[in-house]
C-alpha positions in Angstrom: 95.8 88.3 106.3 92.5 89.6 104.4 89.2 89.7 106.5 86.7 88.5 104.5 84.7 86.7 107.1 84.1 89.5 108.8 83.1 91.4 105.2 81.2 87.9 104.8 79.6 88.6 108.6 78.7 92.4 107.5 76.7 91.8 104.3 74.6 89.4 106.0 74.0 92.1 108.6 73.5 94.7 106.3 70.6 93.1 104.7 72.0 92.6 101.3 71.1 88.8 101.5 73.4 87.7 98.5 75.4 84.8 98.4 79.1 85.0 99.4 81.5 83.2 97.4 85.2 83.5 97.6 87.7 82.1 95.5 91.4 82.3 94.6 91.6 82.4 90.7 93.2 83.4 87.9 92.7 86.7 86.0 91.4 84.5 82.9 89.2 82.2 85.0 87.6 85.8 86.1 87.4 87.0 82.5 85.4 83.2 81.9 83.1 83.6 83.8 79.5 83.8 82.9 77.3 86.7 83.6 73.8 87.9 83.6 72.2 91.6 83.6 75.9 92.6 84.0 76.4 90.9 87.5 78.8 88.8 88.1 76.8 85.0 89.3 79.5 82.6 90.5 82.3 84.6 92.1 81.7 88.1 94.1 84.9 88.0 95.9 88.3 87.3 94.5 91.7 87.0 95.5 94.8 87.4 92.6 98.4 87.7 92.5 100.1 89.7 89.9 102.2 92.0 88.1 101.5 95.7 88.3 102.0 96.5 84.5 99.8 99.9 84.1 98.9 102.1 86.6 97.0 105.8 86.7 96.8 108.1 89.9 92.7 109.5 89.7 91.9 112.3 92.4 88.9 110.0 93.7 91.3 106.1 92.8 94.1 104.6 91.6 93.7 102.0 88.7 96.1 99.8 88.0 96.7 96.6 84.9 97.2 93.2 86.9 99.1 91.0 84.5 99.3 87.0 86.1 100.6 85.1 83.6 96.7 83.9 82.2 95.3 87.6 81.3 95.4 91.0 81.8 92.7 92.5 84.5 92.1 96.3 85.5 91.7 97.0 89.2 90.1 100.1 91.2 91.7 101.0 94.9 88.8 103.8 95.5 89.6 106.2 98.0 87.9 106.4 101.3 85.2 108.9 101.7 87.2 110.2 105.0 89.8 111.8 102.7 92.3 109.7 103.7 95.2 108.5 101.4 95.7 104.9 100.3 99.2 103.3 99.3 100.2 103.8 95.7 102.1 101.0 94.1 105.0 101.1 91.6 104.6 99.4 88.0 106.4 96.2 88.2 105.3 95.5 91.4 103.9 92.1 93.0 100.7 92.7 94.4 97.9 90.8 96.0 94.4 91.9 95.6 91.3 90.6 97.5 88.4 92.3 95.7 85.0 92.3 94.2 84.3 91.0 90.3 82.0 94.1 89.0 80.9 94.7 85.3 81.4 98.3 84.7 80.9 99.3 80.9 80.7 95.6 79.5 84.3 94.9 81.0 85.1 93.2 83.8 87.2 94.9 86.6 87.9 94.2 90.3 87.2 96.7 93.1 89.7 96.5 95.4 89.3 95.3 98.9 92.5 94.7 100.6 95.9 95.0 98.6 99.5 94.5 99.7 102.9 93.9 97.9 103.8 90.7 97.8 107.5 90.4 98.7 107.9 86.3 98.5 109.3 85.4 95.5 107.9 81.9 95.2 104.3 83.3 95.7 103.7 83.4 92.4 104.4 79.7 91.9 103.2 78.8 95.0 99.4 79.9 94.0 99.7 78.7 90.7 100.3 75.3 92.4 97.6 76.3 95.1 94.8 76.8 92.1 95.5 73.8 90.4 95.6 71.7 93.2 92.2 73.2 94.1 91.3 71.8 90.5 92.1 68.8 90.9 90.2 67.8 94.8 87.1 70.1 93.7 87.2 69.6 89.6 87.0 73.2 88.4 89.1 73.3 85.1 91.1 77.1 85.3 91.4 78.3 82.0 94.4 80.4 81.0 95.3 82.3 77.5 98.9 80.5 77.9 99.7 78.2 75.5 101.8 76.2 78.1 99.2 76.1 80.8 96.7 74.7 78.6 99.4 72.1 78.0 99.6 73.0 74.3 103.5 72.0 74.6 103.5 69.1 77.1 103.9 65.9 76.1 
């Protein structure tokens, strides 16, 4: 669905030689992570499932409050410079964002890449699942503001 190798293909090409890595996460694991000189070191590309919970119409982008259940992230859709229009979204809606992690300010913020409305209503659960399982084979611990998915409640 989301072309990132080919984004991955055309920052080699353009010369920015940075390292490319992509992960699905969590909106808190993105708030965790460490950064230096305001640049974002382990993650440049994300993709996130949430909940549309704020949103505000700019003549140049549309920002919008992702809530997923661990935090609460803002995202920028930028407009193109052609002048073309991009699709607004509704508060309350699923979305999924592919994006980049940028510091802007001191805050963290994703610029979007590729977003779509998610119309599956296990896909929330389903990449919960997905990111913890991806915990467990590679040994990343995601971190969440939840009480219950820290396990503060289970037995």
């Amino acid at each position: 669905f989301f072309p990132f190798a080919q984004l991955e293909f055309e920052l080699k090409m353009s010369g920015r030689g940075q390292p490319i890595f992509y992960r699905k996460l969590f909106l808190s694991q993105i708030l965790q992570e460490n950064t230096e000189n305001h640049e974002p070191k382990e993650v440049f590309f994300v993709e996130v499932l949430g909940i549309i919970i704020s949103r505000w119409i700019h003549h140049n982008r549309h920002s919008y409050i992702l809530d997923d259940g661990s935090a609460l992230l803002t995202c920028n859709h930028w407009k193109p410079n052609d002048g073309s229009q991009i699709e607004q979204f509704e508060i309350g809606a699923s979305i999924n964002i592919q994006g980049r992690v940028v510091v802007h300010n001191g805050k963290k913020k994703i610029t979007i890449e590729h977003i779509r409305k998610e119309d599956d209503v296990n896909a929330e659960s389903m990449r919960w699942l997905e990111i913890y399982s991806h915990r467990t084979v590679f040994g990343d611990q995601p971190k969440t503001t939840n009480s219950l998915a820290n396990g503060a409640f289970l037995s």
